[in-house]
LUMMIFI-645662 format. One line per 4 residues: for each residue x, z, y of N, C-alpha, C. Coordinates in steps of 0.2 Angstrom, whole numbers, padded with zeros to 4 digits. Layout:
// residues N
X/Z/Y/X/Z/Y/X/Z/Y; ...
This chain:
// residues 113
-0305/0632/0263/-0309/0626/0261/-0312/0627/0255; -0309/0630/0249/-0310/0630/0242/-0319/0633/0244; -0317/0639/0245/-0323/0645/0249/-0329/0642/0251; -0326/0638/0255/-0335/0634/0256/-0338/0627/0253
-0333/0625/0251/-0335/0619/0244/-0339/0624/0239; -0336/0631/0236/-0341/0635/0231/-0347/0639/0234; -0347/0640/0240/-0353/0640/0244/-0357/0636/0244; -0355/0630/0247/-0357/0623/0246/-0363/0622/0238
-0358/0623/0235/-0361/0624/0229/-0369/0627/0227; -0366/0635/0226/-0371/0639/0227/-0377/0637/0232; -0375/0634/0235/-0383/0634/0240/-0385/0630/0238; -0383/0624/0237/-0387/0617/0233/-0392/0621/0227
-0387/0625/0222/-0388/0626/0216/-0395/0630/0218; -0395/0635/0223/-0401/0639/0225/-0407/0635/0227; -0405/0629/0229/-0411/0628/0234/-0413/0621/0228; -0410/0620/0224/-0412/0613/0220/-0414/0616/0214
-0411/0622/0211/-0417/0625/0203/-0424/0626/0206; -0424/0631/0210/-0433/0631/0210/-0437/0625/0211; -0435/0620/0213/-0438/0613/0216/-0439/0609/0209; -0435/0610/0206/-0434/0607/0197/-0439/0612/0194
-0438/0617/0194/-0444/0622/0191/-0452/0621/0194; -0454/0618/0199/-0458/0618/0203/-0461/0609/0202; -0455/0607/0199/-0459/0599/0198/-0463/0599/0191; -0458/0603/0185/-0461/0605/0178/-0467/0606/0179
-0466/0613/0182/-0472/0615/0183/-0480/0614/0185; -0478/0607/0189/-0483/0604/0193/-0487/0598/0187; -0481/0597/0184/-0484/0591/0179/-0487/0594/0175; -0486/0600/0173/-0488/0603/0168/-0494/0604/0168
-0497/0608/0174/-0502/0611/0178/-0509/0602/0179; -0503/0598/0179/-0509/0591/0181/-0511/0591/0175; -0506/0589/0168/-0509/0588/0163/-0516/0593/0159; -0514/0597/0161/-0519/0603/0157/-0525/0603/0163
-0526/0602/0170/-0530/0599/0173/-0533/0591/0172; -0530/0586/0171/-0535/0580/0165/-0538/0583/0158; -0535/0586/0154/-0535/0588/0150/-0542/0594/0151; -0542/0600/0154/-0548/0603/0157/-0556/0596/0159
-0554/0591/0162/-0559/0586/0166/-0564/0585/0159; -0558/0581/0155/-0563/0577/0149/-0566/0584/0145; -0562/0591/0143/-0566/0595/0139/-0574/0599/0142; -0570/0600/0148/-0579/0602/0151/-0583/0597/0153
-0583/0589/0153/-0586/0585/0156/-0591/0585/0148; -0586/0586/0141/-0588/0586/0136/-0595/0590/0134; -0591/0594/0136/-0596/0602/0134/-0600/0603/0138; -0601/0599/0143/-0606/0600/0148/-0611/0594/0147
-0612/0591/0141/-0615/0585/0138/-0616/0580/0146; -0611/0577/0149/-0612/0574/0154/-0610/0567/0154; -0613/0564/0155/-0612/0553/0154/-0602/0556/0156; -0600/0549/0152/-0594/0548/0152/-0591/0547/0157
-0595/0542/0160/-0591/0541/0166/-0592/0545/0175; -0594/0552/0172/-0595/0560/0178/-0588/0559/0179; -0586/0559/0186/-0580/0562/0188/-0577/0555/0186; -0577/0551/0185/-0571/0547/0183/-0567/0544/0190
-0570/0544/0194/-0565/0540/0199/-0560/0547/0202; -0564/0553/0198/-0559/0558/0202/-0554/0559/0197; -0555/0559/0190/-0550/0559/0185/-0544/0556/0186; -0547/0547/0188/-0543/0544/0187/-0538/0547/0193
-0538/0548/0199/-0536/0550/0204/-0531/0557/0203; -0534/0558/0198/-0528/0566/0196/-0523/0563/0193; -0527/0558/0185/-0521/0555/0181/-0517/0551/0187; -0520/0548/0190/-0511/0546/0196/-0504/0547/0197
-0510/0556/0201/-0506/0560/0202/-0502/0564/0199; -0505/0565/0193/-0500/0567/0188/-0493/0561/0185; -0498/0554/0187/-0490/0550/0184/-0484/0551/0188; -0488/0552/0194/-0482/0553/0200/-0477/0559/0200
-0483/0566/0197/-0480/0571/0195/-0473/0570/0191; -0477/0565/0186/-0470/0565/0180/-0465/0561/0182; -0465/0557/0187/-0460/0552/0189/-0455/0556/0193; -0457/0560/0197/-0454/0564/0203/-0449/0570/0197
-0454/0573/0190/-0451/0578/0186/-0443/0575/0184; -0445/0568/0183/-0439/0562/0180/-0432/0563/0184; -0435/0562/0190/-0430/0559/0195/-0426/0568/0196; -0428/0574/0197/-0428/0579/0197/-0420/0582/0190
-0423/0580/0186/-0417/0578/0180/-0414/0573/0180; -0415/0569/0181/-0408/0565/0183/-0405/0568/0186; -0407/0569/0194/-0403/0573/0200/-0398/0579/0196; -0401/0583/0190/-0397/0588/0188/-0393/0587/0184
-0392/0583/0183/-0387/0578/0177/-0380/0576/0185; -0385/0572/0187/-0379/0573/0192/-0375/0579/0197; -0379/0582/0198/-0377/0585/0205/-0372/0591/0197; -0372/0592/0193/-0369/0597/0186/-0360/0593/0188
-0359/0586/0189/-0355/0584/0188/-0350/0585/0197; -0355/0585/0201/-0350/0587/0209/-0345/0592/0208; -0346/0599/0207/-0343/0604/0207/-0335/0602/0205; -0334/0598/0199/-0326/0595/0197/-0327/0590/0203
-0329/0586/0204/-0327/0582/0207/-0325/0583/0216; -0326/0589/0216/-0325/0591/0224/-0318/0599/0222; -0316/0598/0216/-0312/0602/0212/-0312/0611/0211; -0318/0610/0209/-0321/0615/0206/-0321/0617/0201
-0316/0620/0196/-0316/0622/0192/-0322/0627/0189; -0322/0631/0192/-0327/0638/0188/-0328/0641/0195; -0334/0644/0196/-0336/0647/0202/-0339/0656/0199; -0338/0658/0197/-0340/0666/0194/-0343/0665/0189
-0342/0660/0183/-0346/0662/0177/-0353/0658/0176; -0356/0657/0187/-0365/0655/0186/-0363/0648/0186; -0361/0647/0178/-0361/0639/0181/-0370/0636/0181; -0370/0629/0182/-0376/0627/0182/-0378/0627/0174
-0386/0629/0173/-0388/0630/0168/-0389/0622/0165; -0389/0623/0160/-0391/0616/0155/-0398/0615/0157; -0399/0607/0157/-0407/0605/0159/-0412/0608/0156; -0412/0609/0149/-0418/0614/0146/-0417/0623/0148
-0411/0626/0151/-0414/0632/0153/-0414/0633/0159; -0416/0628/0164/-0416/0628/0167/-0424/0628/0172; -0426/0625/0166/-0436/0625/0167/-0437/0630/0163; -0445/0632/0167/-0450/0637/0162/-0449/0637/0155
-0449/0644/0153/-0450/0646/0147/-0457/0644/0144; -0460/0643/0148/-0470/0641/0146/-0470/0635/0141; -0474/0635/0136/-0474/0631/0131/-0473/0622/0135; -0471/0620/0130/-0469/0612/0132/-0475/0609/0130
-0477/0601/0134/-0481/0599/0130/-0479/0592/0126; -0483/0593/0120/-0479/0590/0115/-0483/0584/0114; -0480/0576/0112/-0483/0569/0109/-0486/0572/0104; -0492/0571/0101/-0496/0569/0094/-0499/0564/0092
-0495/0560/0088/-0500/0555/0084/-0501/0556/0078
């Protein structure tokens, strides 16, 4: 039974990091696409409001992005804490990565005011 509870594990662990990598990644991808809208709408001397219904339509989807990234870390935060509670000490070493090594290496993006 121990054997398939740390199987059990492992598979979650497999199928749940890319899925966590893969939300980062999406928000990240949205941001820098807003981000791309307003700097060529810019350089493209084009009225203000080009593209706005579709911006705002990305900026959405990027909130949902980030909200989905949210829920994604929570979920690792929890699912970090099953392995004891289904009495799992240590499984070969791979325990679960902490939430920051867990996502891309690729630059963060950061608050500025």
């Amino acid at each position: 039974m121990l054997k398939e509870r740390r199987s059990a594990v492992e598979n979650v662990k497999a199928a749940f990091l890319p899925v966590e990598r893969s939300a980062e990644t999406t928000a990240a991808l949205g941001a820098r696409c807003v981000a791309t809208m307003i700097e060529e709408r810019a350089k493209a001397n084009l009225p203000i409001l080009t593209g706005a219904a579709a911006m705002l339509l990305v900026t959405e989807a990027l909130q949902l992005s980030l909200a989905a990234r949210a829920k994604f870390l929570e979920a690792h935060v929890m699912l970090g804490a099953v392995p004891s509670e289904i009495g799992i000490r240590s499984y070969g070493g791979d325990e679960c990565p902490p939430n920051q090594a867990s996502l891309p290496s690729e630059p963060r993006l950061r608050s500025v005011a």
